[in-house]
Backbone and ligand atoms as CSV (ligand in chain L), in Angstrom:
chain,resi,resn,atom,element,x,y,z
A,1,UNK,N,N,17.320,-12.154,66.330
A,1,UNK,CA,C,16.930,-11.611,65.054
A,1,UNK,C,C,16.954,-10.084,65.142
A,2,UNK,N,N,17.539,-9.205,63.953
A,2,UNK,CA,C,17.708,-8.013,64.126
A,2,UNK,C,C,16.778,-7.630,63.712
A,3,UNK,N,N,16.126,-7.736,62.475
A,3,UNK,CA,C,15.577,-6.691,61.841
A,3,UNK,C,C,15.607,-6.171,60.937
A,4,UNK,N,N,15.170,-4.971,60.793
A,4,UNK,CA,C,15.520,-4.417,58.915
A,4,UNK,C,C,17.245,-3.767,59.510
A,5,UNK,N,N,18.015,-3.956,58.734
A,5,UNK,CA,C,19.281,-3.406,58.527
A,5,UNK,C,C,19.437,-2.577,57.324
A,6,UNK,N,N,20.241,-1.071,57.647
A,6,UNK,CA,C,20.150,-0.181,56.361
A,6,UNK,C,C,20.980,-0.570,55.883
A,7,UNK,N,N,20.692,-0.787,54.739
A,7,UNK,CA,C,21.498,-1.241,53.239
A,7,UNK,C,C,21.080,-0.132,52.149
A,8,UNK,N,N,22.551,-0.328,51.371
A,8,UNK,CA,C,22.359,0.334,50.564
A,8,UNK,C,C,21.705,-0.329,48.673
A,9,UNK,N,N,20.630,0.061,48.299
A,9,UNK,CA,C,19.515,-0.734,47.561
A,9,UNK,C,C,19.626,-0.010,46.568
A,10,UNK,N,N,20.126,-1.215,45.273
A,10,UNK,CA,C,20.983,-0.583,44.107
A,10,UNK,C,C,19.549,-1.834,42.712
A,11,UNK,N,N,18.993,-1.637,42.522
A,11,UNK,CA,C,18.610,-2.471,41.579
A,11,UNK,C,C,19.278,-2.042,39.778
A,12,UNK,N,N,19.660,-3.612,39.160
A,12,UNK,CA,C,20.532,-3.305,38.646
A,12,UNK,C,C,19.730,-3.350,36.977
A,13,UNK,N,N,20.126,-2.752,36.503
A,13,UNK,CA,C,19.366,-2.425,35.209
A,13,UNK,C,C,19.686,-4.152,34.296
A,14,UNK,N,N,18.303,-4.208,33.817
A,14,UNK,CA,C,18.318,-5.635,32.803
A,14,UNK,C,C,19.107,-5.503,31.412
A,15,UNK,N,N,19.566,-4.395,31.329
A,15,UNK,CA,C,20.344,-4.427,30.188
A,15,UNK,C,C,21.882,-4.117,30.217
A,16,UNK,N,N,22.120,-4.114,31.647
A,16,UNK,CA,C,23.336,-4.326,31.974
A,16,UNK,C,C,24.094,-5.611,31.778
A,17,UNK,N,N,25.064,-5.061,31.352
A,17,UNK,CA,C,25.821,-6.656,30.649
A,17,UNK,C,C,26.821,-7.022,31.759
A,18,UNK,N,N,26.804,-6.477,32.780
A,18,UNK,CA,C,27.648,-6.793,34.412
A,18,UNK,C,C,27.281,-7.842,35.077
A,19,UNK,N,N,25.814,-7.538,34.613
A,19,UNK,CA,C,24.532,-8.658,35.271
A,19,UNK,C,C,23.406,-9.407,34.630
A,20,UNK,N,N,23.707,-10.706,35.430
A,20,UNK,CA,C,22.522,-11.769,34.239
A,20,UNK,C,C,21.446,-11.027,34.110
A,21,UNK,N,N,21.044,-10.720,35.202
A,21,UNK,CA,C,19.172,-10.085,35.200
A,21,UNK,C,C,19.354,-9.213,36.377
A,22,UNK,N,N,18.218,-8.673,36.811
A,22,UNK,CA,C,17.806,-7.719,37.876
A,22,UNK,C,C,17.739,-8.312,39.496
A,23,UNK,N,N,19.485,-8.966,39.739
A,23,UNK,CA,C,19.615,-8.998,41.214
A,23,UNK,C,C,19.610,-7.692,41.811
A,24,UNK,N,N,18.892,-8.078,43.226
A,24,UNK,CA,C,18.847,-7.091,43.959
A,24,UNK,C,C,19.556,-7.184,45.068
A,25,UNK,N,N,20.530,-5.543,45.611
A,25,UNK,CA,C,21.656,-5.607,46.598
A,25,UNK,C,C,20.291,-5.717,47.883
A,26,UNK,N,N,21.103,-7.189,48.845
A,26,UNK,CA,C,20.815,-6.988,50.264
A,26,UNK,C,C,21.515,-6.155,51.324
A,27,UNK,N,N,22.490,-6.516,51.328
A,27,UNK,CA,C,23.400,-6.391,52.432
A,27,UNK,C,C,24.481,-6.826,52.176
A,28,UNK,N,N,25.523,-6.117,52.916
A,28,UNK,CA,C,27.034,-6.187,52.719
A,28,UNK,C,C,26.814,-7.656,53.760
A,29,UNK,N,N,27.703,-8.915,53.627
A,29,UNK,CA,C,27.673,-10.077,54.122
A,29,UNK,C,C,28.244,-9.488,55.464
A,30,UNK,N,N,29.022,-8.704,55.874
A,30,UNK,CA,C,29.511,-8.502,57.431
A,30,UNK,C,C,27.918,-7.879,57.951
A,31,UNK,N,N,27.167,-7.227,57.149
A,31,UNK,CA,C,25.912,-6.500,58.034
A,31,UNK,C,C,25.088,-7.590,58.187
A,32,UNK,N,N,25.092,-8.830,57.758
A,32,UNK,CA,C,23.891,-9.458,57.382
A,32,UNK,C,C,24.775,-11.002,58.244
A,33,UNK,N,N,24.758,-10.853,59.520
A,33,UNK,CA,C,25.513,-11.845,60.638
A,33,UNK,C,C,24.341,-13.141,60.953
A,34,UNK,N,N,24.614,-14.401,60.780
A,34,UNK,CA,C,23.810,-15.170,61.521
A,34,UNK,C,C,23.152,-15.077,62.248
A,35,UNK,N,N,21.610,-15.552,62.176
A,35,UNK,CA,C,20.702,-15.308,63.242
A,35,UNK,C,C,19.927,-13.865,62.771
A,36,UNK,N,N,20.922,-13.171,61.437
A,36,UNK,CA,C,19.850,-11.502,61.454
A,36,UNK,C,C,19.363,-12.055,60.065
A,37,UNK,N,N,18.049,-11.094,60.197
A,37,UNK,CA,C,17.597,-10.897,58.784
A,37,UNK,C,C,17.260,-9.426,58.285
A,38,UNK,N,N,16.702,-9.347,57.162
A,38,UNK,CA,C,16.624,-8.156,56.663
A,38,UNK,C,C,15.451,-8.225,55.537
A,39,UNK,N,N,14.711,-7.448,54.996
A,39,UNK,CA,C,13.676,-7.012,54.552
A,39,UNK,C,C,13.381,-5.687,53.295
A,40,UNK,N,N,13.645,-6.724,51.954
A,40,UNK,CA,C,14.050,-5.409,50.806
A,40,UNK,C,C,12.677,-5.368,50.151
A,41,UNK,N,N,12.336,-4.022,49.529
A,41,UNK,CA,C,11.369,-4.080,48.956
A,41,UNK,C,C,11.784,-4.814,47.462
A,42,UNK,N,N,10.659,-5.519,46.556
A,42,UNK,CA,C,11.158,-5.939,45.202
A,42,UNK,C,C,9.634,-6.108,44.514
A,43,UNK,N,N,10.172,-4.663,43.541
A,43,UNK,CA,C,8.794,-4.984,42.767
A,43,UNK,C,C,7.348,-4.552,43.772
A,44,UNK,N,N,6.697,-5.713,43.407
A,44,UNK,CA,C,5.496,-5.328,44.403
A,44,UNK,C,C,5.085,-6.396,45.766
A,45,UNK,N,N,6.396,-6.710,45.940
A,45,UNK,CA,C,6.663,-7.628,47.618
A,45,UNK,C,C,7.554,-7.448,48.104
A,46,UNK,N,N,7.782,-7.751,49.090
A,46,UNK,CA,C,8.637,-7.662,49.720
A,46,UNK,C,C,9.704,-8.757,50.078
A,47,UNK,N,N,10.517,-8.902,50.223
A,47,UNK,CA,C,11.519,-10.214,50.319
A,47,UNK,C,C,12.616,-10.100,51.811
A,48,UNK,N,N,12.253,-10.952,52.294
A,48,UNK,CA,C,12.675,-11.376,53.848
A,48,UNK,C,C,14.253,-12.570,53.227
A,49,UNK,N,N,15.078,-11.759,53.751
A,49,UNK,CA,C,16.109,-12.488,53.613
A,49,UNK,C,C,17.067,-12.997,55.033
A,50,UNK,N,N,17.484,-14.486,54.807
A,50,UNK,CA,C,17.989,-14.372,56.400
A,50,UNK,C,C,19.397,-15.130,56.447
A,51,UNK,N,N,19.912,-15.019,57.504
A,51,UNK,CA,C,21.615,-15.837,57.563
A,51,UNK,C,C,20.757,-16.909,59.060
A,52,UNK,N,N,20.863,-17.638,58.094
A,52,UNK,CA,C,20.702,-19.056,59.574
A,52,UNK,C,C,21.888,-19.970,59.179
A,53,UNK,N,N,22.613,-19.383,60.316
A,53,UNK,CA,C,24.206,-20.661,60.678
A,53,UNK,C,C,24.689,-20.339,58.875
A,54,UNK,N,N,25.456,-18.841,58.446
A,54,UNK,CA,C,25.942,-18.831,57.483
A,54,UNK,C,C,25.611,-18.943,56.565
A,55,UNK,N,N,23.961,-19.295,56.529
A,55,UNK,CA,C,23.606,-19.480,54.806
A,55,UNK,C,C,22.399,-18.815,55.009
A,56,UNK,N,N,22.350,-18.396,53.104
A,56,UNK,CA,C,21.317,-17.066,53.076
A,56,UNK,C,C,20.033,-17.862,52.273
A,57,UNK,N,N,18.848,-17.305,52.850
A,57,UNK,CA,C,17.928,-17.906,52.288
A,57,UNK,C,C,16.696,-16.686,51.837
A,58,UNK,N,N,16.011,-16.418,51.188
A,58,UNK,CA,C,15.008,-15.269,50.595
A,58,UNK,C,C,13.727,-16.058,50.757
A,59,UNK,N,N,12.650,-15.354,51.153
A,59,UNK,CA,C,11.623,-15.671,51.117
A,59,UNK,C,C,10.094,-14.738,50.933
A,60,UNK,N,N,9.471,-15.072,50.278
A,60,UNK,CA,C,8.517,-13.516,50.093
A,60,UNK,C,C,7.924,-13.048,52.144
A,61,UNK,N,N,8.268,-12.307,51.761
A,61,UNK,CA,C,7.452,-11.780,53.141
A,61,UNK,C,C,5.846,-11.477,53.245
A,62,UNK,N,N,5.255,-12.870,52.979
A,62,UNK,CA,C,3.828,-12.838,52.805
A,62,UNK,C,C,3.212,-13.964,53.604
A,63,UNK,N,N,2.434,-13.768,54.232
A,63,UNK,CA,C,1.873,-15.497,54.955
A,63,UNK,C,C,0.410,-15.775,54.064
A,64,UNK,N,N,0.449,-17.004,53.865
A,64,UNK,CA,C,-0.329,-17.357,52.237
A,64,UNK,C,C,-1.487,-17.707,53.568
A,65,UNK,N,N,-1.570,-17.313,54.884
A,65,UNK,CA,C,-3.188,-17.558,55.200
A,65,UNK,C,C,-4.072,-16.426,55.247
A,66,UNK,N,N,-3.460,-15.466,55.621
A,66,UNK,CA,C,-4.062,-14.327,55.672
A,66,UNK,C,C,-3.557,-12.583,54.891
A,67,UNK,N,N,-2.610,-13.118,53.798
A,67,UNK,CA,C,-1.588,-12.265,53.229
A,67,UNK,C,C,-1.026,-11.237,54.225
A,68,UNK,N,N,-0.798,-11.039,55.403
A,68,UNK,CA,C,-0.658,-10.289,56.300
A,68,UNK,C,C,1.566,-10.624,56.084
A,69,UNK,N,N,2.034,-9.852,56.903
A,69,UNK,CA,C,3.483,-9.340,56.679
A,69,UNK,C,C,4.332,-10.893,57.492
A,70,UNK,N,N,4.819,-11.341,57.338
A,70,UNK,CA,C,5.580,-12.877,58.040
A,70,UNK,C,C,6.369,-12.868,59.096
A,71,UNK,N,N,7.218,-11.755,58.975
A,71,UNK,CA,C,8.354,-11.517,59.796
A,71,UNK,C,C,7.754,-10.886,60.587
A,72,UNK,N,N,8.482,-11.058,62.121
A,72,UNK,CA,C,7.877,-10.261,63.067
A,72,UNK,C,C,7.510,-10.987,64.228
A,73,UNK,N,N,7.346,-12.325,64.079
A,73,UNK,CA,C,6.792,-12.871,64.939
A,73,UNK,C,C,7.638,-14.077,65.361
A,74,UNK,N,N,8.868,-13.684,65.039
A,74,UNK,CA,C,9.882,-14.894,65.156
A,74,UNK,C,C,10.177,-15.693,64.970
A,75,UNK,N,N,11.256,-16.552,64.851
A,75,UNK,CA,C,12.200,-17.661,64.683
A,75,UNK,C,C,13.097,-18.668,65.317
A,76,UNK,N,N,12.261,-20.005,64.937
A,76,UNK,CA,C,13.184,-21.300,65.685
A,76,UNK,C,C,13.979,-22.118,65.095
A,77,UNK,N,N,15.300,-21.922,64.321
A,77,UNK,CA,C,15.587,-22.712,63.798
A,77,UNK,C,C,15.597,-22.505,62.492
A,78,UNK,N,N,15.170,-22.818,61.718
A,78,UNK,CA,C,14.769,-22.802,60.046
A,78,UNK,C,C,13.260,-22.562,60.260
A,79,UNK,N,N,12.712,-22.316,60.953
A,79,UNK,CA,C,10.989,-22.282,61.086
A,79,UNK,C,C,10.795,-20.515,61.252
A,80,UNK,N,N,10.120,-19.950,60.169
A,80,UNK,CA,C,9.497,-18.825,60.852
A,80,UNK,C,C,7.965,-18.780,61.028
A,81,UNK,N,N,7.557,-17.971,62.497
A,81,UNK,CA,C,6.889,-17.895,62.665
A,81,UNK,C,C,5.544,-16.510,62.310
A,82,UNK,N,N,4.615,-17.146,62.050
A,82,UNK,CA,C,3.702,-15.478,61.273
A,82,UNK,C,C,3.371,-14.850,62.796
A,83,UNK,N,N,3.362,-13.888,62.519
A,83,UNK,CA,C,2.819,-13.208,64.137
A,83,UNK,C,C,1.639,-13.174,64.466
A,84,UNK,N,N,1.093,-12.863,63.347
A,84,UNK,CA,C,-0.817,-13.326,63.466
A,84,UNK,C,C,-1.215,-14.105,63.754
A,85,UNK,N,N,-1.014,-15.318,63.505
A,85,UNK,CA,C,-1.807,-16.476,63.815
A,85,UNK,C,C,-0.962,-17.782,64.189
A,86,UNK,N,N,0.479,-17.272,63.922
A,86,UNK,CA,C,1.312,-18.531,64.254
A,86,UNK,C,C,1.601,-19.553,63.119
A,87,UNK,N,N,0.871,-19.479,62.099
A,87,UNK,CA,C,1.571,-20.791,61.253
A,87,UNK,C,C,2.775,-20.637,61.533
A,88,UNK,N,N,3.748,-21.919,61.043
A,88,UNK,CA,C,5.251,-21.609,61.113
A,88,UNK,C,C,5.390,-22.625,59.395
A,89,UNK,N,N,6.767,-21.503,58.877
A,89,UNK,CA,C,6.874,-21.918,57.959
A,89,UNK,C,C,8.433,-22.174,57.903
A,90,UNK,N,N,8.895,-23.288,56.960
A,90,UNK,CA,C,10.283,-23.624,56.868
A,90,UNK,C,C,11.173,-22.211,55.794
A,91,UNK,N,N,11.818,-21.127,56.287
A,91,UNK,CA,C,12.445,-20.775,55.684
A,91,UNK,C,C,13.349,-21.341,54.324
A,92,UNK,N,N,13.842,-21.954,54.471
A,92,UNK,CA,C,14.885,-22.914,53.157
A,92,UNK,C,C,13.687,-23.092,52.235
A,93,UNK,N,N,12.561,-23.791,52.455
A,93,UNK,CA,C,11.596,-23.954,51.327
A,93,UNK,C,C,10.619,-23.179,50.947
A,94,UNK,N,N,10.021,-22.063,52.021
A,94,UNK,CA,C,8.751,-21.930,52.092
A,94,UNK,C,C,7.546,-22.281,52.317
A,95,UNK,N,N,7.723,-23.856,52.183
A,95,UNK,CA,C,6.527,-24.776,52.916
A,95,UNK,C,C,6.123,-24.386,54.141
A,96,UNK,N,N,4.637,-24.512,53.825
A,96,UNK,CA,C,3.555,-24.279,54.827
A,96,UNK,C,C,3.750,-25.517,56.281
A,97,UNK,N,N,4.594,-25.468,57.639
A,97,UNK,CA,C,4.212,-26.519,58.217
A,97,UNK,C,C,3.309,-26.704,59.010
A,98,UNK,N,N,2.519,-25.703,59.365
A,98,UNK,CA,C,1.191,-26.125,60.670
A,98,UNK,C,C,0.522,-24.894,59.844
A,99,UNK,N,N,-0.797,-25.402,60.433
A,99,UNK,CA,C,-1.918,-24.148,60.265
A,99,UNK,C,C,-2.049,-23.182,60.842
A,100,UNK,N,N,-2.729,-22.174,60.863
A,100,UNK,CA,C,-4.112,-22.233,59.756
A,100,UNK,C,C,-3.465,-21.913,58.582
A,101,UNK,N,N,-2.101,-21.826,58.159
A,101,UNK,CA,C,-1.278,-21.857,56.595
A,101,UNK,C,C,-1.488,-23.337,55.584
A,102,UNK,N,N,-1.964,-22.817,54.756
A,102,UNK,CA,C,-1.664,-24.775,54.036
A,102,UNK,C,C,-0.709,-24.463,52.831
A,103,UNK,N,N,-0.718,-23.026,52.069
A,103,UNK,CA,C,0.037,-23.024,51.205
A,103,UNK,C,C,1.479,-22.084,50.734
A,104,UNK,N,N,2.440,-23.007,50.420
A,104,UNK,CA,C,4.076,-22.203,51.016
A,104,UNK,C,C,4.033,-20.707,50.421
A,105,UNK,N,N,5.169,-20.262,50.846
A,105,UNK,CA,C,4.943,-18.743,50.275
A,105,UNK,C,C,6.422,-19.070,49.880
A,106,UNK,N,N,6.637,-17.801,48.669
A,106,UNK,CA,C,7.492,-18.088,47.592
A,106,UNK,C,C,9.024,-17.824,48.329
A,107,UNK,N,N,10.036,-18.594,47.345
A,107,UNK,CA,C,11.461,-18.758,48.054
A,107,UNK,C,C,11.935,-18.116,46.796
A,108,UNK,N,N,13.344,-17.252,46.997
A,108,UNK,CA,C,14.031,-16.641,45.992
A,108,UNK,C,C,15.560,-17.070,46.073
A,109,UNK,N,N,16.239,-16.715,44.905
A,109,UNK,CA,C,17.575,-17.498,44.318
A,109,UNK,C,C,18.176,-16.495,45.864
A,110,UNK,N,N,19.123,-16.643,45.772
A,110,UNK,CA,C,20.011,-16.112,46.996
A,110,UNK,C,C,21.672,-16.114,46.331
A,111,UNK,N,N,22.455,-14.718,46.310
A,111,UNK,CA,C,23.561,-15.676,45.484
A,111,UNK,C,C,24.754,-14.318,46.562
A,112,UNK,N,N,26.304,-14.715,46.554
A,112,UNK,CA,C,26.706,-14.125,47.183
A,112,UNK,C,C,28.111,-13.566,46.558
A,113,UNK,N,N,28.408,-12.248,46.161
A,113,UNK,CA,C,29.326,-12.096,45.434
A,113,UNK,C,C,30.030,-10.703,45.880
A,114,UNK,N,N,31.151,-10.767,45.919
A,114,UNK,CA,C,32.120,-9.414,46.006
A,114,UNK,C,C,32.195,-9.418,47.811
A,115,UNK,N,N,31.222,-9.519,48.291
A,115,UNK,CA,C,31.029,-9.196,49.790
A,115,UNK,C,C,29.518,-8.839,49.886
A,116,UNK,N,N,28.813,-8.962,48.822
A,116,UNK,CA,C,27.717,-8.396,49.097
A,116,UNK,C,C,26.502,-9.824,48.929
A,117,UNK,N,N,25.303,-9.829,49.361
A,117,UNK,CA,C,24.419,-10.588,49.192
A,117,UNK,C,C,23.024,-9.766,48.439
A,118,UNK,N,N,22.792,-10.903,47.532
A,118,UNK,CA,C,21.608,-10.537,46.439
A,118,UNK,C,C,20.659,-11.577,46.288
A,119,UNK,N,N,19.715,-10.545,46.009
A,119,UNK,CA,C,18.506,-11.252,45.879
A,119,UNK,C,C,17.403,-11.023,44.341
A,120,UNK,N,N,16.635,-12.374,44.163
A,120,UNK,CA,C,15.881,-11.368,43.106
A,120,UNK,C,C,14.594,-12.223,42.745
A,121,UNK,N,N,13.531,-11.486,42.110
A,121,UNK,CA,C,12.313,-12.552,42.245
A,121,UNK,C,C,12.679,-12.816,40.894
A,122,UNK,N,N,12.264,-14.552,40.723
A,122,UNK,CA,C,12.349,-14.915,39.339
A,122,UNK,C,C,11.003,-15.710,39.347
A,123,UNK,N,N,10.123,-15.146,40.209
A,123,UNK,CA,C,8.606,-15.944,39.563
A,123,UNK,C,C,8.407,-15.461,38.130
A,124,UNK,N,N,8.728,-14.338,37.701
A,124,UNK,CA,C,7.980,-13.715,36.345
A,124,UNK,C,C,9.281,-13.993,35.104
A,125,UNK,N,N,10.409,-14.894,35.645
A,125,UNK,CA,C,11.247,-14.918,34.356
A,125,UNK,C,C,10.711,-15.378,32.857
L,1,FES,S1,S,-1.913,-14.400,58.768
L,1,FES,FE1,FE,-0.250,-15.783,59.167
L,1,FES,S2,S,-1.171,-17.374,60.313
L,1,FES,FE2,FE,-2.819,-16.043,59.884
């Protein structure tokens, strides 16, 4: 796992007719290699995005036991782990799988276009 990777972070205006709504640029798909992830700010969270075996998955970067930061404490698989306390949670869903976590933390659309990968929160659509 890499880490934050510099990207260049373009949020795209909602009244742009280029774009459905306000995706946000991750990473050029060559920066953003299997096994790495990366970490955009959005709004007022943060969003942990990752390439496991070619596919991109978004997830808030929040652990719903202690709101403390998610990433950081590593990854097995589709499972990340919180560094604080260890819950491990399924990336692809967000589900909570062991404790002291019981409740998932939020998953975002993921979509991949031109060469680039985007992200965007649609809890508030
Ligand atoms: S803050 Fe994540 S397990 Fe406690």
């Amino acid at each position: 796992m890499s880490g934050y990777l510099p990207v260049d972070q373009r949020r795209f205006n909602r009244n742009d007719d280029s774009f459905m709504s306000d995706w946000i640029v991750v990473a050029n798909v060559t920066d953003l290699t299997p096994g790495d992830f990366t970490v955009i700010p959005a709004d007022d969270t943060d969003i942990a995005v990752f390439n496991i075996d070619g596919s991109f998955f978004a997830i808030e970067d929040v652990c719903t036991h202690d709101g403390g930061q998610l990433t950081g404490g590593g990854r097995e698989g589709c499972q990340l782990i919180c560094p604080r306390h260890g819950a491990r949670f399924d990336i692809r869903t967000g589900e909570a799988l062991t404790a002291p976590a019981y409740e998932p933390t939020a998953t975002f659309p993921v979509k991949v276009e031109g060469g680039i990968v985007y992200t965007r929160d649609d809890r508030w659509d």
